[in-house]
N, C-alpha and C positions, 0 to 999 in steps of 0.2 A: 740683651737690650734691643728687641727688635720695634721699634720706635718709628712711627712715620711722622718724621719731622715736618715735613709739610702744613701737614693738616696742626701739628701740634700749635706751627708758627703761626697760624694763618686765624687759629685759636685766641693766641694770647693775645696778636697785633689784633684783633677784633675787641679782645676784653679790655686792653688798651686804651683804644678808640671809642668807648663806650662808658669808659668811667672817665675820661680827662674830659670832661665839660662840667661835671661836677667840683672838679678842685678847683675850677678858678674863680680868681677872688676878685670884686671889684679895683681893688690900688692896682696900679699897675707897676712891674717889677723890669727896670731893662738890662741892659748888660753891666753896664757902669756899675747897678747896684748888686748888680749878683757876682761882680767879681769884685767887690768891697769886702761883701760876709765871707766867699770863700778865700779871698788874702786875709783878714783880722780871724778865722777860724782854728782853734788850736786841736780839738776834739772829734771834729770830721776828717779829719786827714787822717783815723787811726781806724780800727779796728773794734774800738770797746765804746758800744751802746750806747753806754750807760752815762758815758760824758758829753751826749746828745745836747743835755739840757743846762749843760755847762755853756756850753757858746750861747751867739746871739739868737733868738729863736726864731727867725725870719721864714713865714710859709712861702715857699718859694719852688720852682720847676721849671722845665725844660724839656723840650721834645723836637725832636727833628730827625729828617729824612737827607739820608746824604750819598751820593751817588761819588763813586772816584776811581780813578783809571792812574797804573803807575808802571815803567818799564823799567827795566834793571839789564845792565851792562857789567854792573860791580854789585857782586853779592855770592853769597856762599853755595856750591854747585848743588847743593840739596834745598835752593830756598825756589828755584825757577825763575824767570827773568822778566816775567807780566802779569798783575797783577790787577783785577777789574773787579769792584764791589760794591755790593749798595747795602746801607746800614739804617735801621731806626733804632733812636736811642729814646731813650725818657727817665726823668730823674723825678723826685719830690721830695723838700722839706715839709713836714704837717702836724701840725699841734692834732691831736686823736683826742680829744674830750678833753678833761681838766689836769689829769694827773700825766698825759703823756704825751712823748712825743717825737715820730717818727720820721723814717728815711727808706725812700722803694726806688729801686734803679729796674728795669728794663732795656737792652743793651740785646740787637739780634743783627747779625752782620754774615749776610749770604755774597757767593763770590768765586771767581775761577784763577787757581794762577796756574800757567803755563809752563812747560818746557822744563818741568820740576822731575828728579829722579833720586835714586840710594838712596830713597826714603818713603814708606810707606807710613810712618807714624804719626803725629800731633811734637813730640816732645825728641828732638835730634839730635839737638848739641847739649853736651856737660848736663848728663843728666841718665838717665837707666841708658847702661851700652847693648844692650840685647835688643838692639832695634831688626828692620829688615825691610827691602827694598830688589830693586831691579836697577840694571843701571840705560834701561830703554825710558828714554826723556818721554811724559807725557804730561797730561793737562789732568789738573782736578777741580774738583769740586767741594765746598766747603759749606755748613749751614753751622752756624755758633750763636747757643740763646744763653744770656747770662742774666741772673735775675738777683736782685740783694733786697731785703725785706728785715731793719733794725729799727728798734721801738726800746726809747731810754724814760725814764720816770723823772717826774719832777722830784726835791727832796722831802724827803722820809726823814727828818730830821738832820745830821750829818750825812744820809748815805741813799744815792741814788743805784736802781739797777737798772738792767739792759741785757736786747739776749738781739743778736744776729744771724741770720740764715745768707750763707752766701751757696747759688745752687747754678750752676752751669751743664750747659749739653752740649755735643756735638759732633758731627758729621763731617768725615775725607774720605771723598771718595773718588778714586783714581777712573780716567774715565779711556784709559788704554789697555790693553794688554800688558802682563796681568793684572785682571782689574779687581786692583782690592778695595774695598771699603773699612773703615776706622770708626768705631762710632766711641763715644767718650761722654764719661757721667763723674761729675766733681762736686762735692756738697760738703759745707765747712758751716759747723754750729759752734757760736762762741755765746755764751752765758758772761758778764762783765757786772761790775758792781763799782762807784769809786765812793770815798772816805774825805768830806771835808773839814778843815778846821780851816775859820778867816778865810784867807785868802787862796791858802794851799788846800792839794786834793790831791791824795791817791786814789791810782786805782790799778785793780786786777782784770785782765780778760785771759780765761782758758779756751783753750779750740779742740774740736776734733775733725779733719778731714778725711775724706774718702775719697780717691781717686782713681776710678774704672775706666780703660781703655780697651776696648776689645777688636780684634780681627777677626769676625766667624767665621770668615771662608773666603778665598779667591775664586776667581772665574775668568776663563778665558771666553773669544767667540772664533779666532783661529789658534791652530794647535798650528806651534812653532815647535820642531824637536830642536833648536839650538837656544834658546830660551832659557838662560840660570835666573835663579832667584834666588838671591842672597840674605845670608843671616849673616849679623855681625856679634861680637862677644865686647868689644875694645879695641878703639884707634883701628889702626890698618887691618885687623882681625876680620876676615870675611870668607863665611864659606858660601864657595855657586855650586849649586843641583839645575843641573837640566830637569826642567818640567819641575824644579823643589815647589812650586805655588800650589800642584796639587792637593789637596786634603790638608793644607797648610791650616792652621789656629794659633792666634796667640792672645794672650788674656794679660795688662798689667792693672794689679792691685797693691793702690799702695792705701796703709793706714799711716795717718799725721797726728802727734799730739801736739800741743803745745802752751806754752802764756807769754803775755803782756804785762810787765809794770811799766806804771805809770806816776810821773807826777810831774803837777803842772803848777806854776803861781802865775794866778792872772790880777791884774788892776785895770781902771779906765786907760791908762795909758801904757802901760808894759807889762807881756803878758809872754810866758815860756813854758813850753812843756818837752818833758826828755822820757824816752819808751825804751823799755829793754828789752829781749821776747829772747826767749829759745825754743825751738821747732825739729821734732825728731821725727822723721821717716822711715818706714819699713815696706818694702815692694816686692811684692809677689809676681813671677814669671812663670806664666803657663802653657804650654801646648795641650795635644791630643793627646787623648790618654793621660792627662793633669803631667805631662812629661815638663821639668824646670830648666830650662839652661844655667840658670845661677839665682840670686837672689840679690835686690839693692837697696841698702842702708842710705841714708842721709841726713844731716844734721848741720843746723841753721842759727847763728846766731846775729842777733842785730842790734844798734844803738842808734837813736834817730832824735834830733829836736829840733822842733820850731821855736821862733822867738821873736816876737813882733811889738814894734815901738811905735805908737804913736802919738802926735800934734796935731795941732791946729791944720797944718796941711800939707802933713805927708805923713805916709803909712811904712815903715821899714819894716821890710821883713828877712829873716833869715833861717834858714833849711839846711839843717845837715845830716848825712845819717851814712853810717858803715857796718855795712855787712861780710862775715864770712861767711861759705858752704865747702861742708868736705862730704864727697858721697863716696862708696865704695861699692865692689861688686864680689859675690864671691862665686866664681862659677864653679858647676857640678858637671861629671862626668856622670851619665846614666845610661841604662841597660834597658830594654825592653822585655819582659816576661811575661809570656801567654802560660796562662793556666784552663784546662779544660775540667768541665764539671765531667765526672764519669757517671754520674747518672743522668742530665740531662744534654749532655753535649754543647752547654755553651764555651763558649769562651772567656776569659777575665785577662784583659791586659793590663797591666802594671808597670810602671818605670821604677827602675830600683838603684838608688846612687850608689855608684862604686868611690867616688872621689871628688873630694870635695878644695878647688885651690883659692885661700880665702885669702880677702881682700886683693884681688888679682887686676882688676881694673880700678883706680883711684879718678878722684877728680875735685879739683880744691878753686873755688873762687872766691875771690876778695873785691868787693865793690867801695867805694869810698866817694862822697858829694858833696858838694859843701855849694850853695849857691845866695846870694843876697837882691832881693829888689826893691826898689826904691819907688812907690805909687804917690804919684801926687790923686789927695783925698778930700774930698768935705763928706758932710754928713749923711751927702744922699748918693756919693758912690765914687769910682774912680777917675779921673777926667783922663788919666796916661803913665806909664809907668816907664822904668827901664831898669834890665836887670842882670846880669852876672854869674855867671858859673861853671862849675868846673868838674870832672868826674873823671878818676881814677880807676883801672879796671886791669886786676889780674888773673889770669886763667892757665891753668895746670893739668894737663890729662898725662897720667900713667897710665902702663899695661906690663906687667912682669910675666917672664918665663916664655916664650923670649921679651930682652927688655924694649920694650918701645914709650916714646917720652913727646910731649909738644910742650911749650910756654908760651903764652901771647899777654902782652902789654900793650895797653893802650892808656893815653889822656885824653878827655874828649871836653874842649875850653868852649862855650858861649856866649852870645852875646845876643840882648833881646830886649825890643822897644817895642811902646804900643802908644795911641793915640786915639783920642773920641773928638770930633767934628761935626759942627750944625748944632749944636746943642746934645753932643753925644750921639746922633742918631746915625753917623757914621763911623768907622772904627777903622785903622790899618795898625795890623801888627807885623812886623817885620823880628826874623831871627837870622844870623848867623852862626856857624859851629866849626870848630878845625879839629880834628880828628889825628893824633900823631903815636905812631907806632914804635915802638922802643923793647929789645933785650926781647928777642923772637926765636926761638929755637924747636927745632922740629928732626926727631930722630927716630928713624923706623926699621925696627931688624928685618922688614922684607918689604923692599920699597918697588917691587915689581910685580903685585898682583893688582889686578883691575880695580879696585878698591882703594889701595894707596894712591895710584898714580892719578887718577881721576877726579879723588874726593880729594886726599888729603895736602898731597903735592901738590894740586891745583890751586886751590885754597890757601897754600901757607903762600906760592908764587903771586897770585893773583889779587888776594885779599890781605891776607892776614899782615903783610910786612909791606903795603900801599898804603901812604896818607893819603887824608882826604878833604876835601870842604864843602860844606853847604848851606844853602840859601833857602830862606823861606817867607813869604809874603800872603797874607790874609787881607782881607777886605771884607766888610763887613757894612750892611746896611738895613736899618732897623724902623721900622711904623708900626706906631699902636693904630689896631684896630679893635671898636669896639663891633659887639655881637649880642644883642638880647640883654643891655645895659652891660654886660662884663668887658671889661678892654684889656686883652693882651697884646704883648710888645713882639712882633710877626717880626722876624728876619732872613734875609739873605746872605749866604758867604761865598765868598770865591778862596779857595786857597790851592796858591803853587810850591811847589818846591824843588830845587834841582841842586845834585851832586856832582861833583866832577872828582874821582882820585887821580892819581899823579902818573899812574900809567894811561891815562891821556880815555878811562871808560867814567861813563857816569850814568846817573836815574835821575830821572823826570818821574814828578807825580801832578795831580790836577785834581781837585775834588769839587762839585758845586754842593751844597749842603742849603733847605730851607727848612726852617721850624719857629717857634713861638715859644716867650717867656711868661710865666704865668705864676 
C-alpha cells in the first residue's frame, strides 16, 4: 500500500470543495432541524440502505472544518499525553432522481500525538495480541480518510433495496527512532433489502469487511546498539531484540463476514426498531518471509433499539443496545528453512510450523447502554432537550501457559442538556459523566519484565482502578448567509471539556470548529 496520502487528501478535499455548491438547496436547514430528523430517525442510525427511504426524506448536510488541541495526564501509557488535530468532515442526505435516495459522508482528520510508545500499531487494546513497539516515548503522526457512499430505493412494491460502501485509509507514522510507519486499508460492502407489510418492515443487511494493516519496514537515522524493539504475543508477553526494528514486516489481515435483522414498527407518533447482527472475524499475521506468530479469531454479537414517541411537543426518545466480543489467538512456533536451487543457486526461505498453542491468548468484552432523552419539539425542529444515560462495560484478557489474567469493570452514568437562543441562532450544550471502577483484577506470571511494569502495572495503578469525572460545554452560533440566491445556515462552535480522576490527574481538551448547514 504504498500510497501518498497527501496528494490523495488534497484530491478528495478538492473534489469536495468542488461538488458542495451544487447540493445546496434554496430552504434553508439550521441545527434545530437537523437535530429533529436525526432524534425521530430510526434507519440512519443502522447499517442497512435500504431502510434509507423508510425515515423522513429531508436533503440535508453539513460540512466543517474543526481545529483541536487536547493534553492527557490520565490515560493509557500506549495512548501519549497530547493530542493536536485538524479535521474536515462532510455529510449529505439526497433524493438521486425519482426512485432513490442517498447518503455520502467524507470524514479526513490529520494530527500529532505526543509522548506516545509500546505501540506502533492502529488497534492496541482487546483486540489482535501480536502487536509491537518500543518502549522509547515519541511523537506521531496520523492522516485518516473515511469515506461512506449508501443509496436505498424507493418501494418496489413491499420491498425496498440498498447497498453500502464503507471505505477508510490510513497513516501512523512514528516520527522517532525507530521510525516505523503503519499504513491501514478497511473496506466494508453491505448489499441490504427490507420487507414491508402496514406498518411493520423487516429487513436483512449482510457485510463483508477487509481489514489491511501493514508495516513495510522501519528506519532508523542514528544507530543506537542498546535499542530493543519489542514484539508482544499476549498481556505481559514481550520479547526485546537489540536492533529487532531491523528488516522488521508485519502485515495484519483480517476477513469479516456478517448480517443484520431488522425490524422496525413505525406510526406518526410511535415508532421502534430492534437490530440483531452477528459478525465473524478471521486475521491473518505476517512477517518476512510470510513468517505467522499466531493467528486471530473474533466474533461479535449485538442487540440494539431505538424507540421514539412523539406529541405535540415533545419528542422522547430511547436507545439501547448490548454487545458481546470474544477473540482468540492461537500462536505458532515456527522454524526458518533455507532451500537452495542446485542448479541456479538461489535461495527459497520458508517458515515451517512446528507447534501450534490454540486458543492461548483469549479476550471477551461485554458492552451494555441504555440511554433516554427528552427534546422539547415542533414541527420545524428542536428548541432544547435533556438527556440520561448509562453504560456498562466489562473487559477480560487471558493468556495461558504460563497463566496470566486482567478483569476491568467499569459504569459510565450521564448527564446532558442543550438549549437554542435568539430564535435558535445560538445553542449551549452542556454534558456531564462520572466514571466508576468496580471488581478490577490484574494477575501476571512474570510481573518484572519492562513490558509488565511500564504497560500493564502502570495502567491497572494509574488508570484502570481510578474513578473519574467529566465536564463538557459547547457554544454554538449560527447565521444564514445567502450566496448567488442559495442561503446556507454558516456556523461557529467553541467546545471545552475537562477531566479530573481521583488520583488528583486530569485532561483538558478545546476545539474551535466553523462550517455551514445546507
Amino acid at each position: 500500500m504504498n500510497i501518498d496520502h497527501k496528494t490523495l487528501t488534497l484530491g478528495l478535499l478538492a473534489s469536495a470543495t468542488m461538488f458542495l455548491p451544487t447540493m445546496l438547496q434554496a430552504q434553508t436547514i439550521d441545527e434545530s432541524a437537523y437535530r429533529l430528523v436525526d432524534e425521530a430517525s430510526l434507519w440512519s442510525t443502522t447499517t442497512n440502505a435500504a431502510g434509507l427511504t423508510l425515515d423522513d426524506r429531508v436533503d440535508r448536510g453539513v460540512a466543517m472544518m474543526e481545529g483541536s488541541h487536547e493534553s492527557r495526564d490520565f490515560h493509557h501509557v500506549q495512548e501519549g499525553n497530547q493530542d493536536n488535530s485538524l479535521r474536515f468532515f462532510t455529510e449529505r442526505y439526497q433524493h438521486l432522481g425519482r426512485y432513490l435516495y442517498g447518503y455520502g459522508k467524507f470524514d479526513f482528520d490529520m494530527g500529532r500525538t505526543k509522548n506516545r510508545r509500546w505501540s506502533d500499531v492502529r488497534r492496541t487494546y482487546n483486540s489482535d495480541p501480536f502487536i509491537s513497539g518500543s518502549e522509547v516515548a515519541g511523537s506521531y503522526d496520523r492522516q485518516d480518510i473515511s469515506l461512506t457512499a449508501a443509496v436505498g430505493t424507493t418501494a418496489f412494491g413491499p420491498w425496498r433495496f440498498g447497498l453500502r460502501l464503507d471505505y477508510q485509509l490510513g497513516d501512523l507514522s512514528r516520527l522517532r527512532d525507530p521510525r516505523s510507519r503503519s499504513e491501514m486499508l478497511d473496506y466494508r460492502f453491505s448489499p441490504s433489502f427490507t420487507y414491508s407489510i402496514g406498518r411493520s418492515t423487516l429487513g436483512l443487511e449482510g457485510h463483508y469487511r477487509r481489514y489491511k494493516e501493514k508495516i513495510p519496514d522501519i528506519t532508523t537515522v542514528q544507530t543506537d546498539p542498546n535499542m530493543k524493539y519489542y514484539t508482544m504475543t499476549g498481556m505481559e508477553n514481550a520479547n526485546g531484540v537489540v536492533g529487532g526494528y531491523n528488516g522488521y514486516m508485519r502485515e495484519y489481515v483480517n476477513h469479516e463476514f456478517g448480517f443484520r435483522l431488522s425490524y422496525a414498527w413505525q406510526s406518526p407518533s410511535w415508532s421502534s426498531l430492534t437490530e440483531a447482527g452477528i459478525d465473524r472475524g478471521s486475521e491473518g499475521i505476517y512477517g518476512t518471509y510470510k513468517y505467522q506468530p499466531g493467528h486471530y479469531h473474533v466474533y461479535r454479537y449485538a442487540v440494539a433499539n431505538k424507540t421514539t414517541w412523539r406529541t405535540p411537543r415533545w419528542l422522547h426518545v430511547v436507545q439501547a443496545r448490548l454487545q458481546y466480543e470474544e477473540g482468540y489467538a492461537d500462536e505458532y512456533r515456527q522454524q526458518l528453512t533455507i532451500t537452495t536451487d542446485s542448479t541456479t543457486g538461489y535461495n527459497t526461505y520458508k517458515y515451517v510450523n512446528q507447534m501450534t498453542y490454540n486458543k492461548r491468548c483469549r479476550v471477551r468484552l461485554l458492552d451494555a447502554t441504555l440511554g433516554y432523552r427528552l427534546n422539547s419539539a415542533s414541527e420545524h425542529g428542536i428548541n432544547g432537550y435533556i438527556g440520561v444515560d448509562g453504560a456498562l462495560r466489562s473487559v477480560h484478557n487471558e493468556y495461558h501457559l504460563p497463566a496470566s489474567s486482567f478483569a476491568h469493570h467499569y459504569a459510565d452514568w450521564g448527564l446532558a442538556a442543550g438549549h437554542g437562543f435568539f430564535a435558535n441562532r445560538f445553542w449551549m450544550n452542556a454534558a456531564f459523566r462520572l466514571r466508576q471502577v468496580f471488581d478490577n483484577r490484574l494477575s501476571l506470571a512474570d510481573a518484572t519484565t519492562p513490558y509488565a511494569q511500564q504497560v500493564w502495572t502502570a495502567d491497572y495503578d494509574d488508570y484502570y482502578t481510578v474513578n473519574s469525572w467529566r465536564a463538557r460545554l459547547a457554544l454554538t452560533y449560527q447565521q444564514p448567509i445567502t450566496v448567488k440566491g442559495r442561503t446556507s445556515m454558516w456556523f461557529v462552535r467553541l467546545d471545552g471539556g475537562y477531566l479530573h480522576a481521583a488520583n488528583s490527574q486530569h485532561n483538558s481538551r478545546a476545539s474551535l470548529a466553523i462550517g455551514l448547514r445546507f
